[in-house]
C-alpha angles and dihedrals in degrees: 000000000000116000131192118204130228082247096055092050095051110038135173115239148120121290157258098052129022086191094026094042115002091046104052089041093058087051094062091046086049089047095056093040080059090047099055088038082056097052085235098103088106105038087064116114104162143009141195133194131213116195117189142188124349092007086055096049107053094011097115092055098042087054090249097160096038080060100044087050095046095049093042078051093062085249111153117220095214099049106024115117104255087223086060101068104072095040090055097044081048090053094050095054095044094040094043095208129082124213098229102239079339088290101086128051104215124168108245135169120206084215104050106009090070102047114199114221121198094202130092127240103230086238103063141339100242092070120170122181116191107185120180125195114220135224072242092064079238114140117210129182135190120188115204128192116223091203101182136291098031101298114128127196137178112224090238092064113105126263082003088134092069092066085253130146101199117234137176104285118245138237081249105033109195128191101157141025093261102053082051086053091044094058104036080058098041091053096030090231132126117253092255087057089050083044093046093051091048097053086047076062086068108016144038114253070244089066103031091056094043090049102054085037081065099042091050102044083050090053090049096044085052093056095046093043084054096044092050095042122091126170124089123282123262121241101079104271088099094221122183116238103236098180101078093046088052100047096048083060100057102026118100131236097248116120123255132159101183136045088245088056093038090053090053079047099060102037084057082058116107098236111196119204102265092045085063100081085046099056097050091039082061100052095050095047095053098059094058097044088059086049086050091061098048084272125165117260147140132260105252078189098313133001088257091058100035097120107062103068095044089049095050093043093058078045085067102045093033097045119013103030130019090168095068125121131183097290087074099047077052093059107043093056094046088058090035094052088043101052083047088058093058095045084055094046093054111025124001140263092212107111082204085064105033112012110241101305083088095053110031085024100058090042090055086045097053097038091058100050084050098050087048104062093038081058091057094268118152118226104261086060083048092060102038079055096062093046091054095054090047101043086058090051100046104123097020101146137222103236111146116189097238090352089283118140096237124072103071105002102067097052093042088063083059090057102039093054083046087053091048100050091052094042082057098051088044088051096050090049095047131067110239095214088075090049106123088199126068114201084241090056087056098043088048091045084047095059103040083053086052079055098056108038123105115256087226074081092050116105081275092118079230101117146022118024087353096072094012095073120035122228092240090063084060 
């Protein structure tokens, strides 16, 4: 039985992608692990990458290259200065030349070196070919699949055609809604105390608790990054940063220097009803403003989606509970990383594979079960949570303006975090015996309308918005 951790499904790394710029920097990474493993690391004296589909499409945009070049480099998504990527990147264009994970001086043109495909890899549409020429005039090549959210395959690896990565299997191995349900009955425990027993399986309570500290003070200092930037985003579009003039309007006067400080701020602000849907707008939209620039943020469950767990989440400690501490942001990641794991087992979290139903709608999903069961729901109305977030995003499509990840994607974060707030708050007043859809039911109908899309909505920037506004009207 193949399980996916809490820690698989949110993930620290660099925006704006987790499958356009997350994914191809872990394989390089991957290649060059292969490479080392194969004793051929040093006999290399030239490569070349192929990038196809859907990476090819909108990779320019996504900052595929930047991604592929930074992880060829040794970079590390997690830990690298945000202000050295670019001077790196800058360093390797002007230089010509890349230091292979900073060991191996190798010639390579950003322009000829990454060769952007426009066909597809039968396997999936997120294709990436590294090929390396030997001392020995040997050539060697390696595809590997970025499947969503981060996570990488190659097409060889067992069970890969199922979408699956394959992890360590757990005391209470779930592949549905209803195994989760059987065993939270069978034990009498929530589904953040059967989560919680399965990452023991793997981790100390040290490391668990260090772990989901980092991913949520990543998640915090996002939000306050975006909340204190103003500017436009790069790319061209020439899109305002909203965040910070939001922000300014709600915030208080009293003082704060860090986003520890600025979260007890803001939960010491008086927050009027209508304020409510701004606030949580805003923190939202300052996430993925911050994924827009290169920032650093987590997989929630991908880059594109980033913003709606994290908003809804502050939604929790601002509004609801100014008592919470950081058991409840611990439990509210361990149900949200769990109910992300179903959605991947049996459909997928890649918007190449699945349009963004399968990004903003999973983390609607996922963010409604959590804040379900931190607002006293039991697991059958988690659950029914998460299945109505998802049943109000099936067919949303994949469609970025210049394969940029901002119009619409910023904005659809906002409303993702807005539908799951208000799944969560139709689930606690229903009784979910008289539910007519099951979460699996969802999941299922999701994937057979991934199926079924056109790949023009695809994350192809061929269709929708994409081809529907013209950059020069931006």
């Amino acid at each position: 039985m193949e399980s996916i951790s809490t820690f698989d499904m949110l993930k620290i790394g660099i925006g704006p992608s987790s499958s356009h710029t997350l994914g191809p920097w872990r394989a390089a990474e991957a290649w060059i692990k292969e490479l080392k493993d194969q004793r051929l690391f040093n006999n290399i004296i030239s490569i070349k990458i192929h990038v196809y589909g859907s990476l090819s499409l909108t990779g320019k945009g996504h900052a595929t290259d930047f991604a592929i070049m930074l992880g060829l480099s040794g970079q590390d998504p997690e830990y690298i200065p945000i202000e050295n990527i670019h001077t790196i990147v800058t360093r390797i264009k002007k230089e010509k030349q890349i230091e292979l994970n900073g060991e191996l001086t190798l010639p390579f043109s950003s322009d000829t070196t990454i060769i952007f495909e426009k066909k597809f890899l039968p396997f999936h549409a997120n294709g990436i070919t590294f090929k390396a020429q030997l001392d020995s005039s040997e050539k060697i090549e390696t595809t590997y699949y970025s499947i969503g959210g981060g996570f990488v395959i190659k097409e060889e690896q067992p069970e890969s055609q199922k979408n699956i990565a394959l992890f360590k299997t757990f005391p209470f191995p779930i592949t549905t809604g209803i195994e989760l349900l059987a065993f939270c009955k069978k034990e009498n425990l929530s589904i953040s105390q059967i989560v919680l027993e399965n990452e023991r399986s793997l981790r100390t309570n040290k490391e668990i608790d260090y772990e989901l500290h980092r991913i949520w003070d990543t998640m915090l200092e996002c939000m306050y990054i975006g909340c204190h930037t103003e500017g436009r985003l790069p790319g061209g579009l020439n899109v305002t940063r909203r965040a910070f003039e939001m922000h300014h309007s709600l915030k208080g006067e009293l003082p704060y220097n860090t986003p520890q400080e600025w979260l007890e701020t803001i939960r010491k602000t008086e927050v009027k009803f209508r304020q409510i849907l701004k606030w949580v707008s805003c923190f939202a939209l300052a996430v993925n403003e911050v994924n827009a620039s290169l920032g650093r943020v987590v997989t929630a469950p991908t880059n594109g989606s980033a913003g709606v767990i994290p908003a809804v989440l502050m939604y929790y400690l601002v509004i609801e509970n100014h008592e919470a501490d950081f058991s409840q942001v611990k439990k509210f990641l361990l149900v949200a990383g769990e109910i992300g794991s179903i959605f991947k087992k049996g459909a997928t979290i890649s918007a190449a594979m699945g349009g963004c139903q399968a990004e903003i709608g999973v983390s609607s999903a996922m963010a409604a079960g959590a804040l379900t069961e931190l607002l006293g729901g039991s697991p059958d109305q988690v659950l029914m949570a998460a299945e109505i977030a998802m049943e109000h995003h099936l067919g949303l499509t994949c469609d970025p303006i210049g394969g940029l990840v901002q119009i619409p994607c910023i904005e659809r974060n906002s409303m993702g975090a807005i539908k799951a707030i208000n799944a969560a708050e139709l689930a606690l007043g229903s009784n979910p015996e008289d539910a007519k859809v099951p979460l699996d039911k969802v999941v299922k109908t999701m994937w057979e309308t991934a199926k079924d899309m056109s790949s023009k909505y695809k994350e192809t920037s061929e269709g929708g918005l994409a081809v529907g506004v013209f950059l020069s009207d931006c």
